[in-house]
N, C-alpha and C positions, 0 to 999 in steps of 0.2 A: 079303420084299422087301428091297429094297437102297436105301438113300437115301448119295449121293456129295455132297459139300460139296465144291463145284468152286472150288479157289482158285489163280488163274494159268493157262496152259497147259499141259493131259494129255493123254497118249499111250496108248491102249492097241494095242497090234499084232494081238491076235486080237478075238472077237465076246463079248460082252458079253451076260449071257442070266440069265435070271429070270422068278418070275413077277409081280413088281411094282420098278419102279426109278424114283426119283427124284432129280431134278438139281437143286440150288439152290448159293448162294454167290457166284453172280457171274463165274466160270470158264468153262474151257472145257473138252472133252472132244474127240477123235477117236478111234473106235473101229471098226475093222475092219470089224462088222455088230452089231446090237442084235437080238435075237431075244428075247420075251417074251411066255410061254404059259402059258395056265390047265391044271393039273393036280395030282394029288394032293387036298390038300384046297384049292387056291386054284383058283376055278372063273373067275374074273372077272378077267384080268389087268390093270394097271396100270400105264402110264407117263407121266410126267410131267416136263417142263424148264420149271420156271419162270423167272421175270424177271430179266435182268440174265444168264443161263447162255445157253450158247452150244453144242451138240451137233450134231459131224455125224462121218454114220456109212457104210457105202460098200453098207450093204443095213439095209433094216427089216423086219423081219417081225414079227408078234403079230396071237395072236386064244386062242381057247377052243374045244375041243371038246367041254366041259363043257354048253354052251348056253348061258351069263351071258353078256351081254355085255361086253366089256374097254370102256378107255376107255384113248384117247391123249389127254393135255391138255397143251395148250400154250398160255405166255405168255412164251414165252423161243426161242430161237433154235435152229431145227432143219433141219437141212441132209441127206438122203440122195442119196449120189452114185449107185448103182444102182437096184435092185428096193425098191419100196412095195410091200408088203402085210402086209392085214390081213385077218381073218377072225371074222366076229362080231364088231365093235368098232365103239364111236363114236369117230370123232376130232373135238376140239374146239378150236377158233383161237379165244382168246378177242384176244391181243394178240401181239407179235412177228412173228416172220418165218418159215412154214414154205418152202423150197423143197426139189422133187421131181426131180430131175433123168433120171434115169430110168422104167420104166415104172412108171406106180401105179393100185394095182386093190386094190376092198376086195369079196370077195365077200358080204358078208350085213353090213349094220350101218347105219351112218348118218354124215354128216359133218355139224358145225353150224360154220358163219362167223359168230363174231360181231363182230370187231376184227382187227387184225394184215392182212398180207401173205400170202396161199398164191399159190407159184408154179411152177406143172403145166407142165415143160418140153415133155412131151410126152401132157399130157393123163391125164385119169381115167377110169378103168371101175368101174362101182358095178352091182354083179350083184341086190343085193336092197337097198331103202332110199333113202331120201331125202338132197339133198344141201339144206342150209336155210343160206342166206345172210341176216344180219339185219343186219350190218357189215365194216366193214373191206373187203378188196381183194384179187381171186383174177384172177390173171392165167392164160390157159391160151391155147393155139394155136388157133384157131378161136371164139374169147369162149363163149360159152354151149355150141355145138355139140362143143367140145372137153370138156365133160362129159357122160359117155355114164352113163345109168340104165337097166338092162335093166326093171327093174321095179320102179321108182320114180319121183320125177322131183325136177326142179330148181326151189327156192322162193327166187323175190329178193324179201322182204326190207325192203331198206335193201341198204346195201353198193353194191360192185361188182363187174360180171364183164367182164375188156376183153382183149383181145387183146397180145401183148407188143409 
C-alpha cells in the first residue's frame, strides 16, 4: 500500500494504482485515474481519504477478484469526474463530500451512508448488495428511484435521499 501525506496542492498527470492507498495531511491531490486491486498476496484492496484531504480523480475503479471484499472509506473529500466503479467492495461515507459525476456502478459489494454528502450526478447501479443510509445526505437525479439495486435494496436509516 501507498500512504501520501497530502501537503498543499498535487498534480499527478497519469493514474495512480495500488493495492492499498491512503490520503491524509490536509492536501490535496489530482490524479488522472486511481485504479486499486486486490492481487498477489493482497486479496482485500484498500482506499482511503481522510479528513481535512481533498482527492479528485477523472476515473475510479477498484475491487478484488480474489473474493475479499475491498473497502473504499471516506471522511475527506472525493471527487471523480468520469467512470465509478467498483467490483466486490464496500464503500463507506462516514463524513466529507463524495461527488460522482459521471457513471457509477458497483457490481457485487455494498454501500453504507453514515455522515457526509454523496452526490450521484447521474445516478447508481448496484448489481448485487445493499445500499444502507443511516446519515448524512445522498443526493441523486430521481431521490430514491435514481438508486438502482438489481438484487438488493435501499435501507433509509436516518439520513437523507433528495433530489438535486
Amino acid at each position: 500500500g501507498l500512504h501520501l501525506d497530502l501537503r498543499g496542492e498535487n498534480t499527478i498527470g497519469a493514474d495512480l494504482a495500488g493495492t492499498g492507498l491512503l490520503f491524509t495531511g490536509g492536501g490535496s491531490l489530482r490524479a488522472g485515474g486511481i485504479n486499486v486491486w486486490g492481487w498477489g498476496g493482497v486479496h482485500a484492496p484498500f482506499l482511503a481519504v481522510r479528513e481535512d484531504c481533498s482527492v479528485r480523480c477523472g476515473a475510479l475503479h477498484m475491487g478484488s477478484n480474489a473474493g475479499e471484499e475491498g473497502i473504499l472509506n471516506l471522511n475527506g473529500t472525493l471527487t471523480v469526474d468520469g467512470e465509478f466503479w467498483l467490483q466486490n467492495a464496500q464503500l463507506e461515507v462516514s463524513a466529507g463530500e463524495l461527488h460522482l459525476m459521471g457513471d457509477a456502478s458497483v457490481e457485487r459489494g455494498s454501500i453504507i451512508v453514515s455522515g457526509g454528502t454523496v452526490t450521484l450526478e447521474q445516478g447508481l447501479w448496484l448489481g448485487e448488495g445493499n445500499i444502507v443510509i443511516t446519515g448524512g445526505e445522498v443526493v441523486v437525479p430521481g431521490g430514491e428511484a435514481g438508486l438502482i439495486t438489481e438484487n438488493g435494496q435501499v435501507v433509509l436509516n436516518g439520513g437523507t435521499i433528495r433530489e438535486p
